[in-house]
Steps between C-alpha positions, in 0.01 A plus 500: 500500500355794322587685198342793407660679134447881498478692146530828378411569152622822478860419569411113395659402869457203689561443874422207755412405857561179635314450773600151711399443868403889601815635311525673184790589246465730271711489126571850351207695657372820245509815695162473639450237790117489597490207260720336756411588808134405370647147412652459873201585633269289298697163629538651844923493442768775578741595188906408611675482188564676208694365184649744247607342154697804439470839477183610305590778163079532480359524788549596875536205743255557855831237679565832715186572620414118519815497741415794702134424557519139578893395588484287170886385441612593110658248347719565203795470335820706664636569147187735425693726771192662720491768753251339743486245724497117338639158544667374160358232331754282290483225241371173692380685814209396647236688712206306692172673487251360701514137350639598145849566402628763297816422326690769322602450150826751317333550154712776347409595189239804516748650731833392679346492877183296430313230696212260426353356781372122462227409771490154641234356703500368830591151323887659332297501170528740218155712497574840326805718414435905487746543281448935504625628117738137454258289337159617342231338313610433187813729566803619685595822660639785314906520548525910419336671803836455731769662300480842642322411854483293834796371699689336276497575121573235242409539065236340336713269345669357827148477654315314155802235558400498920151440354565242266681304849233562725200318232707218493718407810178658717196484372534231245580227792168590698187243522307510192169554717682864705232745418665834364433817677645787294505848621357654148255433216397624191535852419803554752822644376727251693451236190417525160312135429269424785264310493082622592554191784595612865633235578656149380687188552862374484395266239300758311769727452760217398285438249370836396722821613773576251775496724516178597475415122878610373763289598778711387582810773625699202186498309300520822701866593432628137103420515500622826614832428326523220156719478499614837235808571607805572577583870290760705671803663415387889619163454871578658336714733288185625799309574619754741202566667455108572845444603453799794133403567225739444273705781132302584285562211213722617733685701648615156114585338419660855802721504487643146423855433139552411354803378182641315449820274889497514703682194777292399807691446633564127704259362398185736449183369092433559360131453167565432282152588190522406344391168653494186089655427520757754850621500419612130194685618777733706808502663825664609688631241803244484351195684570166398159234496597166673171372565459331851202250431475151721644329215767737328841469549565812666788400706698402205490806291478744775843334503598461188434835420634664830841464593602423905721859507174646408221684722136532332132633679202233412161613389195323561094560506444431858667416820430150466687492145735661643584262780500233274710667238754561783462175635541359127853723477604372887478167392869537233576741731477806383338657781839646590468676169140672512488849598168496586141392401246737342132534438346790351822661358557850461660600200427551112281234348529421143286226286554272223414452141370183377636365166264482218556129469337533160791722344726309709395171322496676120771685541781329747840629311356849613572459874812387663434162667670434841508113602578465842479165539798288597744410269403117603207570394577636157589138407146398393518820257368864496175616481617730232773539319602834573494504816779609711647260832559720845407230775264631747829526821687680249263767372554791762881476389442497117218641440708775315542269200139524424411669191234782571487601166186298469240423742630248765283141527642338803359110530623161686348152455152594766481821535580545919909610400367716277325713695831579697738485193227794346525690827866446499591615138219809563702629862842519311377567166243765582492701178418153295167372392477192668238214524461202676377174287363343823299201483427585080839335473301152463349596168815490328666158634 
């Protein structure tokens, strides 16, 4: 038996093949499935099986594709309510891989249709359990993502108490030694207190994740709900798109529209991905900057900031950025949304001002200081004191409560967010001084 873990940092995602006598499963595969098929290969096996935990609100599933290209069998719960072709999977049922056995596990909580699969070896022992967004490291699954989406639609509340039942009547009575296989790490918006560790142990997180600490469901609920981040605009959108199954992958970045020296029609929403450096040197008037380097999180804020009943063009330097950036978009599936992708853009190009940080720093109650950083964040203070809270996924719809007055200083806690929050606040406000703190914000923490 093989098992090979598979991580994206940009959407802090984790998927597995299990590869046992020339057959491999696959547990919530990302969009993209060369990983996989490069896996099969490598141990000379053919992929059969796919198990869904539930139906992903951050990122696109490949089960569809995985099905179409190879006859895999889906496996997953019937209450998740799909539109393709898939054999349910319910508490207690078992599924022989090769020499292992994949036994599914109902661990509501996170939502109301969700499996964990626990993997025993050829021996009926307890190896691993993927539990998908149950059971993190150091945490448990959000409860607020299926209010308004997926099959069936149940309130926080309702699924906090689900939650509280599933850590202890399911994963409280597994072996000690069952390693933990979550389907998120740090930095992903599913949780809100995981752990830098990929993955664990039963015993480790009896000992060590919160929410197998409080006894009492009551008190569990109320510090479950509590402090939860805010929730991106594709998230709902995700659900849907995993519950129908989504088109192959680079069939998606093949078919979109591609164009250079194009002029973008007034009024469109333009992502421009370059450079937070280079999209000051010039750019269209009214882009927004959400820089598409290896190791920014593009996908979420492209989503965060774009809704799914919205259609925007991408801007990149070359055709390789390009590809990627689509690719990058494909991947929460938003594909469906781009118009098209553009290098060399017609159109007017305007540049920015740089703030005299010097001024800035004698003289801060003479600009108006925009904070966009979550209001999570705001717990461990402000960087100053006059500053004014509009989170980042809420600054295209109130950026009309920003006094222009003064010069505008737009900052978050790095300086990437700022660069589109600036860009943002500039495109709606466009008669306002504005200037983006950037990476200077670290002089004042």
């Amino acid at each position: 038996m093989n098992i090979k873990h598979f991580y994206d940092d940009a959407l802090a995602q984790g998927s597995f093949a299990i590869e046992s006598e020339g057959t491999v499963a696959l547990v919530d595969p990302s969009r993209d499935i060369k990983p996989y098929i490069d896996f099969a290969k490598q141990h000379n096996a053919e992929i059969v099986a796919v198990f869904e935990t539930h139906p992903h609100a951050d990122f696109i599933s490949s089960h569809l594709e995985i099905q179409k290209k190879f006859g895999a069998v889906i496996y997953v719960n019937e209450k998740v309510g799909v539109s393709y072709d898939y054999t349910h999977i319910g508490h207690g049922d078992e599924v022989k891989i090769g020499k292992v056995t994949f036994r599914a596990l109902f661990t509501p909580g996170h939502s109301p249709d969700h499996n964990s699969y626990l993997l025993l070896d050829e021996n009926g022992n307890q190896k691993a359990v993927f539990t998908g967004d149950s059971l993190f490291v150091g945490d448990v699954g959000r409860p607020d993502l299926r209010e308004g989406a997926g099959n069936i639609q149940v309130s926080r509340k309702e699924l906090a108490g689900m939650m509280f039942d599933t850590v202890n009547d399911v994963f409280a009575d597994l072996s000690d030694e069952t390693i933990v296989y979550p389907a998120h790490g740090p930095g992903s918006l599913c949780g809100k207190n995981m752990s830098s560790e990929l993955s664990s142990t039963i015993a480790v997180e009896k000992t060590n994740n919160w929410a197998f600490q409080i006894k009492d469901k009551e008190k569990f609920v109320d510090a479950f709900l509590e402090g939860q981040s805010f929730i991106p605009k594709y998230f709902p959108n995700s659900v849907e798109v995993n519950r129908k199954g989504a088109t192959a992958l680079e069939e998606a970045v093949k078919n979109a529209d591609k164009k250079d020296g194009f002029e973008i029609p007034d009024g469109s929403i333009i992502i421009d991905t370059r450079t937070k450096e280079e999209f000051k040197k010039g750019h269209l008037k009214g882009a927004i900057n959400i820089q598409n380097k290896e190791a920014d999180k593009f996908e979420t804020w492209l989503g965060s900031i774009v809704g799914p009943e919205e259609f925007f063009y991408l801007v990149s330097e070359n055709q390789k950025e390009l590809e990627f950036a689509i690719y990058r978009a494909a991947k929460i599936g938003y594909e469906a949304n781009l118009v098209a992708g553009i290098i060399n853009p017609k159109g007017e190009i305007v540049t920015d001002p740089f703030l005299n940080l010097d001024d800035f720093k004698n003289n801060p109650d003479a600009y108006t200081i925009i904070d966009i950083r979550n209001i999570s964040e705001l717990e461990d203070g402000k960087f100053f004191e006059s500053a004014k809270n509009i989170p980042l996924p809420e600054l295209r719809e109130r950026a009309s409560e920003i006094d222009t007055q003064k010069p505008v200083v737009v900052h978050c806690a790095g300086g990437y967010r700022s660069a589109a929050g600036f860009s943002i606040v500039k495109s709606i406000l466009p008669n306002a001084k504005v200037y983006d703190l950037s990476d200077s914000v670290n002089d004042f923490k």
